[in-house]
N, C-alpha and C positions, 0 to 999 in steps of 0.2 A: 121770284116765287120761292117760297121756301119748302124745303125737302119733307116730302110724307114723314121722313120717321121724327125729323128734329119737332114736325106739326106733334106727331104722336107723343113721344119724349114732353115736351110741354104740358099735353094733357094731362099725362100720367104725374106730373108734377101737381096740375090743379089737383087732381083726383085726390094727392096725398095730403092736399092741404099745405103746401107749399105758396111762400109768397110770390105775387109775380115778379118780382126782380128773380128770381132761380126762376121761375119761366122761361122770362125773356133769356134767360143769360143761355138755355141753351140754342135760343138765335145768332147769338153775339157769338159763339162758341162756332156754328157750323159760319158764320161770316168770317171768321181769322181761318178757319179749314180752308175757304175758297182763297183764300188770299194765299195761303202758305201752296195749294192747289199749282196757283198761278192763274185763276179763272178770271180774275181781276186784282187789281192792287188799291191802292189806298193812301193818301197824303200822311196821315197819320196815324197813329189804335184809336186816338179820338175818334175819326170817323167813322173807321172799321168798325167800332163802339155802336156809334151814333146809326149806323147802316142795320146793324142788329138790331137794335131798341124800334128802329121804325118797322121793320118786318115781324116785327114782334107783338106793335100796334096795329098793327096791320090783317095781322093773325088775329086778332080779339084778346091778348092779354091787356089785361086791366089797371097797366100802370098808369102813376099817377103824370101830372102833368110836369114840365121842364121845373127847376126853379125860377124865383121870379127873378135871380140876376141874370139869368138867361138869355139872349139875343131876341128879340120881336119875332125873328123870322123862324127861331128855332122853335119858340112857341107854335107858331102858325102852325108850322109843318107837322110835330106832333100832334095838334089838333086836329091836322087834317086826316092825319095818318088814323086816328083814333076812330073817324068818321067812317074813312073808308073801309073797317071793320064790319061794318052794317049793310054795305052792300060790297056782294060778291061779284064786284066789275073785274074782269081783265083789264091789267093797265093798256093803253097802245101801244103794239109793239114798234112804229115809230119814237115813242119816248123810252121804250124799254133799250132799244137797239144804242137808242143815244148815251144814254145811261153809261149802259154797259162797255161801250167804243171808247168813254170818257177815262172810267174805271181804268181800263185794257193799260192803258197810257200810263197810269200810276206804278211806283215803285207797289215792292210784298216785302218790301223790309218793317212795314208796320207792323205786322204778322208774326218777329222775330222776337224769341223769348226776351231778349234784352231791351226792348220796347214795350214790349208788354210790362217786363218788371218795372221801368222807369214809369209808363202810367200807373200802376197798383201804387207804384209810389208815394208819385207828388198826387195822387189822388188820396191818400191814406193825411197825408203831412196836412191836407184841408180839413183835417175833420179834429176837432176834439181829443186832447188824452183821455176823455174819460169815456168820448164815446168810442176812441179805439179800443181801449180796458173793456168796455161794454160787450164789443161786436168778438173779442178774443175770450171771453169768459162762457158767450154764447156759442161759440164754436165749439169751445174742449166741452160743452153739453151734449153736445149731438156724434162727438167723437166714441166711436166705439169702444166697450172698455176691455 
């Protein structure tokens, strides 16, 4: 369950008109907090990632679906995850406890700036020179002068 302010935080992001990737991203943001915490750990930032994005669908942000190279299962899951926006079930806390016990077990070196930067990385190194020239040209816009 995610925390009333990052819920709130998120709104205040729709409010402005912000896209839902800055939504989610402040899920993904309070998910590496719990991990560095030590509340639970994480195999990789990938999942610590992946564990945002779904709390994030989960919450009612409006992202889009996986890509189509995406795993089948990863598909499902954001699917599901996107469904379960619509109704406000508590998970059971028999699978929540599981969840979490699984977690518990995990390293929190995912969580570690230098893991971080290698994901921003070879996650940047997939994309286009011109879409990286794109996404840095729209940044220094939004940059304060």
């Amino acid at each position: 369950m995610p925390e009333k302010e990052t819920i709130a935080r998120a709104r205040q992001d729709k409010a402005e008109g912000k896209s839902p990737s800055t939504q989610a991203g402040e899920f993904v943001h309070e998910e590496i907090e719990h991990i560095r915490e030590g509340k639970h750990g994480a195999r990789s930032t990938k999942q610590a990632i992946a564990i945002g994005l779904s709390k994030a669908r989960r919450a009612g942000v409006k992202l889009g679906a996986p890509p189509a190279s995406a795993k089948k299962t990863t598909r499902k899951s954001a699917a599901s995850a996107s469904r379960a926006a619509a109704s406000h079930k508590r998970p059971s806390a028999k699978r929540a406890r599981a969840a979490t016990r699984a977690l518990k077990r995990e390293s929190t070196r995912a969580a570690s700036s230098a893991a971080l930067s290698r994901q921003a990385k070879s996650a940047a190194k997939r994309r286009s020179p011109s879409a990286r020239s794109a996404a840095a040209r729209k940044a220094a816009r939004t940059r304060r002068k």
